[in-house]
N, C-alpha and C positions, 0 to 999 in steps of 0.2 A: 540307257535311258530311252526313253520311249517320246517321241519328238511330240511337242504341244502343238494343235492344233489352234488355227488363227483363229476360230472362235473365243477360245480355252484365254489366249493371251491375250484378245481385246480385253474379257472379262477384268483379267489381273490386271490392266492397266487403268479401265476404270475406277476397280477398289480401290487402286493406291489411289487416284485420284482426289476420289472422293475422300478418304483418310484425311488429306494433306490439307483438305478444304477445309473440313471438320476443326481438326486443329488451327488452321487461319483463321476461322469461328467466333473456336473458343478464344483465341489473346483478345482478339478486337471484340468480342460479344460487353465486357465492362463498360468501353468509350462509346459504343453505341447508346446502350440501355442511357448509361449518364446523359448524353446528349439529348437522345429523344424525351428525356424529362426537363431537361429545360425549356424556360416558358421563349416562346417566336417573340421577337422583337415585332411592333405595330408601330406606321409610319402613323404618327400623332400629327403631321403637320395639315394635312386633310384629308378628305374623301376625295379621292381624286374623279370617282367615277357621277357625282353629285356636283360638281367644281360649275362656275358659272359667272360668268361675267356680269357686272351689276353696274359699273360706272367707268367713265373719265375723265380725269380732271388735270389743272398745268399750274406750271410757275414759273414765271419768267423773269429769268435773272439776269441783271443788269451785269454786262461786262467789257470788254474791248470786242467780244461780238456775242453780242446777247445767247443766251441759253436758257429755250424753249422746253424745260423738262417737263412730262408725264406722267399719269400715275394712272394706272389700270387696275380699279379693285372690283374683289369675289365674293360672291355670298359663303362664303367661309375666311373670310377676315384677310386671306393671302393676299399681295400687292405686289405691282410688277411697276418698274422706273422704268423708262424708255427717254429719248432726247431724240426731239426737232431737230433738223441741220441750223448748226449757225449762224446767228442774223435772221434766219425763217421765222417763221409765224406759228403758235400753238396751235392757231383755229386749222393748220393742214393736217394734224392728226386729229383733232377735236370733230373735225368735218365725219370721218368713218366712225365716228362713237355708236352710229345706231347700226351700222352692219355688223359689229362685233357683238353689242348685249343681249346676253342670255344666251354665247356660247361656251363652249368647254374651253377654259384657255389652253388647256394643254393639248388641241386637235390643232397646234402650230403652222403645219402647209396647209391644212385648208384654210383657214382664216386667212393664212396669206395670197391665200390664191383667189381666192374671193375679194379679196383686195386692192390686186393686181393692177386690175383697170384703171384708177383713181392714181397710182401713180404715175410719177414722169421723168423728166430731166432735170438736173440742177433743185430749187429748191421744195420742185412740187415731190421730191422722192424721200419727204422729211416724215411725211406721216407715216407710211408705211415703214420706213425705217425704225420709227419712235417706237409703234406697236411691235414688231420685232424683239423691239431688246425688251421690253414689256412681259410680253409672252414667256420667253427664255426664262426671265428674270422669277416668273412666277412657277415654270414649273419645272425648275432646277432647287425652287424652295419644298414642291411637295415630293418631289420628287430625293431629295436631300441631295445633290450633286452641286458642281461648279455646274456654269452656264456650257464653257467647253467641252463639256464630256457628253452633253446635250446635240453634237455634230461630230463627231472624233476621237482621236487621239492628241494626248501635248508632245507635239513635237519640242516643243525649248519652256525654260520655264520664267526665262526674264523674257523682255519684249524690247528693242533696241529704240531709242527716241533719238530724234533731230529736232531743231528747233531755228524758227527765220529768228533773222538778228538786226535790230534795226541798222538803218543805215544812216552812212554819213559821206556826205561831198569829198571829207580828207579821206584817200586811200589808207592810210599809218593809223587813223583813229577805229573805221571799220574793221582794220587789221587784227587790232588790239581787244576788239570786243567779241570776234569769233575767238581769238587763243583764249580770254574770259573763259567761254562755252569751254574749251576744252579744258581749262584749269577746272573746273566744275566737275570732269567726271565724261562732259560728252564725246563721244565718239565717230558720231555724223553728225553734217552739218551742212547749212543750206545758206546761202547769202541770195536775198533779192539785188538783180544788178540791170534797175529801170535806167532805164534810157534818159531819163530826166534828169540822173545824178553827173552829166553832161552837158547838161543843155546848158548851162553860159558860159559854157570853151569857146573859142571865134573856131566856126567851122565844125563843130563837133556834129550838129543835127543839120538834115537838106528838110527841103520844105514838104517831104511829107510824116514828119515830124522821128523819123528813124535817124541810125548812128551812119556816118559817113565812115568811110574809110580812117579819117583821123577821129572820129570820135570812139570808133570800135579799138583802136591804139587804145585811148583814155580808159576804156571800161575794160580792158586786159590790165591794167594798171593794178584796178581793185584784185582783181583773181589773183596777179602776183603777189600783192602785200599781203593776199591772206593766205596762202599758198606757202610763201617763206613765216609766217607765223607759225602754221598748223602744220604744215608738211605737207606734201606731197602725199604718202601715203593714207593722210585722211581722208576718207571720201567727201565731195565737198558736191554738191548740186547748188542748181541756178534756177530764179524762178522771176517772175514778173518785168519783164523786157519791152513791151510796151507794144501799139498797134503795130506790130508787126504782121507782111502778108506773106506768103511760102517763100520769096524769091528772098527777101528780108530775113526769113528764119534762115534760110541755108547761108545767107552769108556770117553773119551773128555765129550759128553752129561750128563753122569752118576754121574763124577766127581763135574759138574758144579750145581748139580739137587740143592744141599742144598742153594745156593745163589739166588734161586728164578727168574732167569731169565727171561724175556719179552718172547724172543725167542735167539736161536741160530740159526744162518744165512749162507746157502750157504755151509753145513757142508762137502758135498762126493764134493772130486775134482776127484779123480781116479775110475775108471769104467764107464765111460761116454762119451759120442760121441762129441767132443768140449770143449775148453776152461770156466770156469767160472762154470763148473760141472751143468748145468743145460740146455742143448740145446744141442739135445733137452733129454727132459725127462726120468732116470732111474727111474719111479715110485715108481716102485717091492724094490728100496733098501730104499730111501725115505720112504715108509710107514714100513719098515725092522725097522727102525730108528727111526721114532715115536712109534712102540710099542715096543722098547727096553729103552724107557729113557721119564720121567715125563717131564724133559726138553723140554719146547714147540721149536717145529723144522719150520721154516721157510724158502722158497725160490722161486725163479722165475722170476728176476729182470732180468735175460737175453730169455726170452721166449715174443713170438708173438701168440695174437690171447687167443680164448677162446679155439674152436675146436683143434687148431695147436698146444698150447705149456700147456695148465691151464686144461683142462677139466681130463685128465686121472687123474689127482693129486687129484682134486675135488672129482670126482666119484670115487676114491679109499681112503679116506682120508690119503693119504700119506703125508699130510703136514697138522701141525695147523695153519697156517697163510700162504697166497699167499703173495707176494713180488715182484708186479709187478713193471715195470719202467715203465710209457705213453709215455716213451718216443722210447719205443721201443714196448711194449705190445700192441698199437693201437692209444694212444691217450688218447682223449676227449669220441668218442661214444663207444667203442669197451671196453675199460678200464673198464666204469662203466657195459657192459654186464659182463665181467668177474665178476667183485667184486659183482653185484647181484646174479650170480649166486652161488656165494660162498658162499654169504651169506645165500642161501636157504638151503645150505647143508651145514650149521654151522660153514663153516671156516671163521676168520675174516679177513681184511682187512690191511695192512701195503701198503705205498709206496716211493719205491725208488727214487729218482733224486740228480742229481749233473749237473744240465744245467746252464741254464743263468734264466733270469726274465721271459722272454717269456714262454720256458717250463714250469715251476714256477706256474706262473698266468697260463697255461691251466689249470696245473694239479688240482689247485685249483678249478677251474670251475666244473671240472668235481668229485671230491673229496666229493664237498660240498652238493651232490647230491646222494650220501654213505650211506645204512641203518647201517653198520656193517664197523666201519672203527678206525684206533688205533692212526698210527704217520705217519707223512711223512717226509722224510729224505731231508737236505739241506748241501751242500757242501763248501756253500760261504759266513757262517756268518763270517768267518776271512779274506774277503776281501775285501776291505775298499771301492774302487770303484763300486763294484757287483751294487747298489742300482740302481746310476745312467746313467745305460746303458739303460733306461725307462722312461718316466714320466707316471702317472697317477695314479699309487695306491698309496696310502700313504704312507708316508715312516719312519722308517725306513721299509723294504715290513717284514722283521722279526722280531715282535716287541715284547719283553717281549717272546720268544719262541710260538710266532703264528703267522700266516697270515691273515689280513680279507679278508672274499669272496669280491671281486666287485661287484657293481650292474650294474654298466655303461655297454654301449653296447658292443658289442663283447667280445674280453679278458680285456677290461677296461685299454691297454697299448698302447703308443707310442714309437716308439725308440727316443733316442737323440744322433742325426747324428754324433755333435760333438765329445762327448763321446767315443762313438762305431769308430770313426775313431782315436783314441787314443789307440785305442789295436788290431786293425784288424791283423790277423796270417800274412794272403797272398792273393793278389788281392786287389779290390777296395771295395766299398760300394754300393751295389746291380750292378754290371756292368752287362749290358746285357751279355746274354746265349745262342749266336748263335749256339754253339758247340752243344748242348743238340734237336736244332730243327730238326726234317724232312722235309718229304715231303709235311705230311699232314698240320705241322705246317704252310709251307710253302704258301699250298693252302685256307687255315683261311685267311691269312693273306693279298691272293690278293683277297677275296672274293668270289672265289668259293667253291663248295661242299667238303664235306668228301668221299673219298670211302666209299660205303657201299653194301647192299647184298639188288639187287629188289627182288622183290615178284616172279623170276623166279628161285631165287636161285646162280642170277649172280655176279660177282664181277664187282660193275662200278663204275671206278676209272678216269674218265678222265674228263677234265673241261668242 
């Protein structure tokens, strides 16, 4: 035999190549042909590239803390729900109505970013929050996705709830109504243990209205009776302890260390710029605080923003756990920057809310999307109507002490009119908001331009 030559054998290895291909071709050439004749599905739910913000309007619904909900609609019929923080006021997102009309709601960071400025601390972070789950809401509908999938991946697909428990002066009767919660289904739990629920012990508070040595006995009392109800192994947090100033927290913290606590919550009211001892941020006493007490120390539920209200806390570990609210913290996108960033630098994750359904379901949305996350707090499993101010998610929405994530488009909710017009505070159900419009609003709306700045550096503002 006469040896082939490497040209000769490239050649033959091509041809089979190609042969093998040919045949690969022909089996799949049938599923091709078939496929390429069927008709593209077309996203019916709008033109996303035409989409346009045209209005916003609220409802305010009377509750154990009112619930300021939104409604953000398009010149293509879509609508987006968003919710004010708790107890806040509509007119704080109602206020940016004219920086948003006649944008693309689905261009989410810049409208947020544009935004930015107008937010703040504690209640003034409601508006930008509302429009948030707004946005989301709207373009997870044209979009046809959950809100979640809109930032992420679902890490979990229930969302774990805790809920405060009213209290009571008898330890044995408090006792009895946290194991309640746990008969229920719940699995975290949080008892408020004010300083007040001592106050007519002989000796229990000194005169600057804190727990004395014998009154902090007394208030170890309630943690035992709930403690031998639920067990030990449930996780139990503590929250609203009264003016207390750092020196006062760490003893409070110290006392509390043998019950094993989840965390302690919101513990410095005094030395701080603002109500709620957190807004904005004494860090320096905060991390004072955690390294004076095993006691894991928690807070943040009135703070905005990653940069603005979470980051020094972070970069300093002045707290074991953030305790953001989305309903004030940012929201849906801003929320989950925080809690990932926290979670890089080891802090875990808790969140606060006491809203309606709408908050609810963002928070969820955005929750579910959490590498590093504990409990999230609900305010309204003892009210009987909460459920049906919504349809969409299942019900009851807190079942057995969880949530499940939605997969349906946007936040996966509707309001029910009827319902919601059975508890409205003050006003109507979404009544227009001429009050809230400008000028510019004005000029959207007969079809001419925006002011803006030409390329000369000019301001031209006229139709």
């Amino acid at each position: 035999m006469f040896p082939i030559s490497r040209r000769r054998l490239n050649r033959r290895i091509f041809l089979a190549r190609t042969a093998a291909f040919a045949g690969l071709f022909k089996l799949t050439e049938g599923s091709s042909s078939a496929q390429s004749s069927r008709p593209v599905a077309l996203n019916k739910n709008s033109a996303p590239s035409q989409l346009k913000i045209t209005d916003m309007r609220s409802v305010l619904i009377a509750s154990n803390y009112d619930y300021p909900v939104i409604r953000i609609d398009t010149n293509q019929g879509v609508y987006g729900l968003g919710e004010v923080r708790d107890a806040g006021r509509e007119g704080t997102a109602l206020v940016l109505k004219p920086h948003i009309i006649g944008k693309n709601p689905l261009a989410i960071e810049p409208i947020l970013d544009s935004l930015r400025n107008f937010a703040g601390q504690q209640r003034l972070g409601g508006g930008y929050s509302a429009i948030d789950m707004a946005l989301h809401d709207i373009a997870g509908k044209v979009h046809g996705v959950p809100a979640w999938r809109l930032i992420g991946s679902k890490y979990r697909d229930r969302i774990r709830v805790y809920c405060d428990t009213d209290q009571s002066e008898d330890p044995a009767v408090f006792a009895t109504r946290l194991k309640k919660r746990k008969e229920n289904g719940f699995t975290y739990f949080k008892m408020d243990l004010g300083t007040r629920l001592v106050a007519k012990r002989p000796g229990a508070v000194n005169a600057r209205g804190t727990a004395t040595v014998k009154g902090l006995e007394y208030l170890c009392e309630y943690i035992q009776a709930v403690r031998d109800a639920i067990g030990f192994e449930a996780p139990l947090a503590t929250d609203h302890f009264g003016p207390l100033d750092l020196n006062d927290s760490i003893r409070y913290a110290r006392a509390f260390e043998k019950y094993d606590l989840a965390w302690a919550e919101d513990m410095i009211q005094i030395g701080h710029l603002g109500p709620g001892g957190d807004a904005p941020m004494n860090w320096r006493a905060y991390r004072d605080l955690c390294d004076a007490t095993v006691t894991p120390i928690a807070t943040g539920e009135s703070l905005f923003g990653l940069e603005e209200g979470f980051k020094e806390l972070i970069d300093n570990r002045a707290v074991d756990i953030i305790h953001p609210d989305p309903l004030t913290s940012g929201a849906i996108r801003e929320t989950k920057r925080i809690a990932d960033y926290a979670s890089l630098h080891g802090v875990q994750t808790a969140i606060h809310f006491a809203g309606s359904p709408v908050g609810c379901l963002a928070s969820v949305h955005m929750i579910a999307t959490l590498k590093d996350f504990l409990a999230m707090e609900n305010h309204a499993v003892d009210i009987p109507w909460w459920d049906s101010l919504v349809t969409g998610p299942s019900k009851p929405i807190v079942n057995r002490g969880f949530i499940t994530v939605p997969d349906t488009p946007g936040l996966g909710i509707e309001l029910d009119e009827a319902r919601i017009k059975e508890h409205i505070r003050k006003g109507g159900y979404f009544e227009p908001t001429p009050q809230y419009d400008d000028f510019i609003l004005d000029r959207f709306r007969r079809g001419g331009p925006y002011p803006h700045i030409d390329e000369n550096g000019k301001l031209v503002n006229s139709l």
